[in-house]
C-alpha positions as CSV (number, residue, x, y, z in Angstrom):
1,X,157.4,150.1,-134.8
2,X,159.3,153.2,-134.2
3,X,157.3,156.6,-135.1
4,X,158.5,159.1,-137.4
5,X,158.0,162.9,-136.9
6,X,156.6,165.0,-139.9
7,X,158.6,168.3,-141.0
8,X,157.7,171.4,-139.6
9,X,154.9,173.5,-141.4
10,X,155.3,177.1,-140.9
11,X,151.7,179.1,-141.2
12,X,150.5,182.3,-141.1
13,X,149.5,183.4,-137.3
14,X,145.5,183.8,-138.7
15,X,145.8,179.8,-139.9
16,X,147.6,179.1,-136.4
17,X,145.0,180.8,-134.5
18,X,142.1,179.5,-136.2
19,X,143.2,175.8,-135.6
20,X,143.7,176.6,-131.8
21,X,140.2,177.6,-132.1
22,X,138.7,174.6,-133.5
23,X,140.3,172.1,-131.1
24,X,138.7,169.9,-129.1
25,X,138.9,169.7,-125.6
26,X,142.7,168.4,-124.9
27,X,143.3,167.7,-128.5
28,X,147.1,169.4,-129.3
29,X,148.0,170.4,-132.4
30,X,150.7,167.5,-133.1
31,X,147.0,165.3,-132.8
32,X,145.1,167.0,-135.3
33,X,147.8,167.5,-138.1
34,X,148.3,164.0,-137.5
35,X,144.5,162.8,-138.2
36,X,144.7,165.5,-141.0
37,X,147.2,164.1,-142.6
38,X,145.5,160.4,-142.3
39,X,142.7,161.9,-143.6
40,X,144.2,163.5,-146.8
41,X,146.7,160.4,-147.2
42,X,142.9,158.0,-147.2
43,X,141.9,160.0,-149.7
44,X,144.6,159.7,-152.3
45,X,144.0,156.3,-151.7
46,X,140.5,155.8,-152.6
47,X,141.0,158.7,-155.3
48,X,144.0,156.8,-156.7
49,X,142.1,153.7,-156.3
50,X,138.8,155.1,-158.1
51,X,140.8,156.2,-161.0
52,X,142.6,152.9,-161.6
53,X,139.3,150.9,-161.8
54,X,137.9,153.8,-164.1
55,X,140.9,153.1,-166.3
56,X,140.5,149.2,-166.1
57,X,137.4,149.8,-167.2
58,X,138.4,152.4,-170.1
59,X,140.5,149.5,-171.3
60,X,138.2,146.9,-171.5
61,X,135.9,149.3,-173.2
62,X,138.4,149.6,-175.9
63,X,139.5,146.1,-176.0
64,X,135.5,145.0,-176.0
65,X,133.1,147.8,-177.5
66,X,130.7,146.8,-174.5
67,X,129.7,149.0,-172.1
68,X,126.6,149.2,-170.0
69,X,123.4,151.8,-170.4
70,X,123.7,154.7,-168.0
71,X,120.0,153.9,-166.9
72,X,121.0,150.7,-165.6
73,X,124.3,152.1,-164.0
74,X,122.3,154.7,-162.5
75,X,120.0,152.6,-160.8
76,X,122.5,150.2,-159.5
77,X,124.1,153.3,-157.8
78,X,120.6,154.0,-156.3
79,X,120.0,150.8,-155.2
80,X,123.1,150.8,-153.3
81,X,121.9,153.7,-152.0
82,X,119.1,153.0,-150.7
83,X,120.3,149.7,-148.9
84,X,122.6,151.9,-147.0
85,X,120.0,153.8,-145.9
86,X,118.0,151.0,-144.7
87,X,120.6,149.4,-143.3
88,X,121.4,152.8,-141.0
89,X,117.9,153.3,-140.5
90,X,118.1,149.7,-138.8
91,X,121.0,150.4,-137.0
92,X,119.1,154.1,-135.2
């Protein structure tokens, strides 16, 4: 696939000189705007993607009446938590 280039962002020497200063090793600018910018278009994904399935869910609320206790929410949430934990402790 053919790349495409980005347009041109014009900063404030500080902002410049600060990003020179954070770069690592023979990392170039083009680089890290370019993982910036994956980083930042991955989010909006999951955000976007988050907020859809809270809105499915809004909607069958409505349509339903049911929902589920925030207890038992809550401790689904932490028991996801805790087997991710396990599973990087595991991986050390």
């Amino acid at each position: 696939m053919k790349s495409a280039t980005l347009p041109a962002v014009r900063v404030a020497p500080e902002l410049r000189n600060q990003l020179e200063a954070v770069l690592d090793g023979n990392e170039s600018i083009s680089a890290f705007v370019e993982e910036a910018v994956r980083s930042a278009v991955n989010y909006r994904r999951i955000q976007a993607e988050f907020l859809a399935r809270g809105e499915q869910a809004w909607q069958e609320y409505q349509r339903t009446g049911q929902s589920r206790p925030a207890a038992e929410v809550f401790d689904r949430i932490q028991g996801r938590i805790d087997a991710r934990r396990q599973a990087l402790v595991h991986q050390s």
